[in-house]
C-alpha positions as MATLAB code, in Angstrom:
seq = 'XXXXXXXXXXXXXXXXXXXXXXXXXXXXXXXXXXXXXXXXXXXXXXXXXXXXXXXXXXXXXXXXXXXXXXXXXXXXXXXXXXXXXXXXXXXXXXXXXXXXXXXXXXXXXXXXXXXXXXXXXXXXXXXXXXXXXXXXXXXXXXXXXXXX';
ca = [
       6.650   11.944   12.820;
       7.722    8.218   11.154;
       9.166    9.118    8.170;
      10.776    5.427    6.617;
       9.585    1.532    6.758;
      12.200    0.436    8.925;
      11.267    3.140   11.919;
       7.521    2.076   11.713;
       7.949   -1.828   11.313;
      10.508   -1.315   14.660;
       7.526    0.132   16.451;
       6.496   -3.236   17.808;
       4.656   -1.693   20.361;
       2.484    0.402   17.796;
      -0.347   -1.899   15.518;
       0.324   -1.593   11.912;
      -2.493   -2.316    9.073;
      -1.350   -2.747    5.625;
      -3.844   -2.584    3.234;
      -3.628   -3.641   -0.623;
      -5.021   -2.142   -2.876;
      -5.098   -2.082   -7.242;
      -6.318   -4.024   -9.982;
      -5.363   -7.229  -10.282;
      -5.718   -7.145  -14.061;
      -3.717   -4.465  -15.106;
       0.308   -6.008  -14.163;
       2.086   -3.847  -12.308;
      -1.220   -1.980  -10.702;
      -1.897   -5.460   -8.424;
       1.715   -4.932   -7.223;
      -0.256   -3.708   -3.307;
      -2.518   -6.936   -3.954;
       0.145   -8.982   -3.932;
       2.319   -7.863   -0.697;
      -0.932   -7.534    1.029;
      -1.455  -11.119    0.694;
       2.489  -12.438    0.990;
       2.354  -10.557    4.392;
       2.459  -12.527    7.608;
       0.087  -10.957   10.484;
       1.545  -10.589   13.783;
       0.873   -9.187   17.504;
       1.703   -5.672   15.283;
       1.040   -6.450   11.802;
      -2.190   -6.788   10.423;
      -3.418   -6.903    6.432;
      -6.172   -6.258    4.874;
      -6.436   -6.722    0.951;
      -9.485   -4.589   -0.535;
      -8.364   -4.501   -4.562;
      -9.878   -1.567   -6.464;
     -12.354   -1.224   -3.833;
     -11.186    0.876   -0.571;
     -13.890    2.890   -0.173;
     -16.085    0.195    0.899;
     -13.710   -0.795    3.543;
     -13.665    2.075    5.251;
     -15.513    1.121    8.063;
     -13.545   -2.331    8.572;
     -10.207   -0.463    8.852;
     -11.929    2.199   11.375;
     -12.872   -0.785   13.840;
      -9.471   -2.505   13.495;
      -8.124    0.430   14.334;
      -4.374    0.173   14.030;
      -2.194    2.937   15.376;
      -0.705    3.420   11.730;
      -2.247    2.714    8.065;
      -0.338    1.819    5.495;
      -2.155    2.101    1.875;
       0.035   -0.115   -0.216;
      -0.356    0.751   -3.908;
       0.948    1.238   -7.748;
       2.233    4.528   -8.125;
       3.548    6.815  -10.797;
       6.636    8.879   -9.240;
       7.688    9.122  -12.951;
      11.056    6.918  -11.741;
      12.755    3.692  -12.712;
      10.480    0.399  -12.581;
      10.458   -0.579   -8.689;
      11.374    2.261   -7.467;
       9.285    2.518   -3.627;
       8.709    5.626   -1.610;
       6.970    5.740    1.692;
       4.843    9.040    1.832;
       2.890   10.822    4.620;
      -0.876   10.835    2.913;
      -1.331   14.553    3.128;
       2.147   14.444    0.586;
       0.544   12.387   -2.244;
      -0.990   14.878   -5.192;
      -4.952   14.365   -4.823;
      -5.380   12.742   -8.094;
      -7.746    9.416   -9.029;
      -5.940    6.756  -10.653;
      -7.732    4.517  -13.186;
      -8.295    1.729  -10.580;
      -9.667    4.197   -7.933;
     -12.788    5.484   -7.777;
     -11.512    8.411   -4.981;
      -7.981    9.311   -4.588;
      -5.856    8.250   -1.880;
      -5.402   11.497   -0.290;
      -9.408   11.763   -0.075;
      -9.756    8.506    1.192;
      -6.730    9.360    3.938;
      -8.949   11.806    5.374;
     -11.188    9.071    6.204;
      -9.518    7.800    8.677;
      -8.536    8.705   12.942;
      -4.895    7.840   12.530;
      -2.181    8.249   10.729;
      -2.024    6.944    7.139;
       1.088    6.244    4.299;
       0.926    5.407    1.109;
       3.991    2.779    0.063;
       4.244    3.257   -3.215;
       5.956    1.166   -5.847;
       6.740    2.765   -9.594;
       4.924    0.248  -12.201;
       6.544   -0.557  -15.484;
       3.465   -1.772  -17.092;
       0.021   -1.146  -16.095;
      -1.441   -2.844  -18.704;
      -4.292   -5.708  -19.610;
      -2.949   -8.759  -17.725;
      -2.023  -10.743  -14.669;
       1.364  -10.719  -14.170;
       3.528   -8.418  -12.520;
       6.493   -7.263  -13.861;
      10.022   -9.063  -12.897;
      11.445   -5.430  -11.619;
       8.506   -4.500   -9.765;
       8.117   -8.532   -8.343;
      11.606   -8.097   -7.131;
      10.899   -4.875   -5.131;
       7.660   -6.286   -3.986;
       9.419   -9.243   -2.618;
      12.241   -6.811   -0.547;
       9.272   -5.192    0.913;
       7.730   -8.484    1.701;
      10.759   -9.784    3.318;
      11.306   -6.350    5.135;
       8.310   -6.488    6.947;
       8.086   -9.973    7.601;
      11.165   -9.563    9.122;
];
């Protein structure tokens, strides 16, 4: 099983779809918004940025059909500002944030292959457009990782 960034954005020979997804209004939660749409689509890479919205995409992502999902998103690991983990769906708690209307885990099971969640630890989720400098600067390694 992939278990890290690096090992799936070296599997060149495997199509990768990174979807972004939060609330553009609320900081730190439009933190998967915003590396969705920095990202540069490849041979391998592919993005798709659906906001608060994922369930109606559900059918878009099933025809692109990438080997490998990637649900990039705000999440609360309850660590330092920044912080990014790379989970296995079936790992994330089934719980509905405020910007979802279905939790990721539900909406994982959606879907024929397999899907992550890259999650990155908010600092402030609240009323307003930008994103926080910590969380910007993890964003942008993440960016620049897969870019590559």
């Amino acid at each position: 099983m992939i278990e890290t960034l690096d090992s799936i954005i070296k599997e060149t020979n495997k199509k990768k779809l990174f979807v972004g997804i939060g609330n553009v209004l609320k900081s730190d939660d439009g933190v998967g918004v915003y590396i969705s749409n920095k990202l540069k689509e490849s041979s391998d890479v592919q993005k798709l940025t659906v906001e608060v919205s994922i369930e109606n995409y559900i059918g878009k992502i099933n025809s692109l059909n990438p080997d490998v999902l990637i649900l990039v998103d705000c999440v609360d690991y309850g660590k330092s500002a920044g912080y990014a983990e790379l989970l296995p769906a079936e790992k994330v708690k089934d719980f509905t944030l405020n910007t979802h209307n279905i939790s990721l885990k539900r909406i994982s099971e959606l879907f024929k292959m397999p899907v992550y969640i890259l999650g990155i630890q908010p600092e402030n989720v609240q009323f307003g457009e930008n994103i926080s400098e910590t969380v910007l600067k993890a964003a942008n390694k993440l960016i620049n990782k897969i870019n590559h």
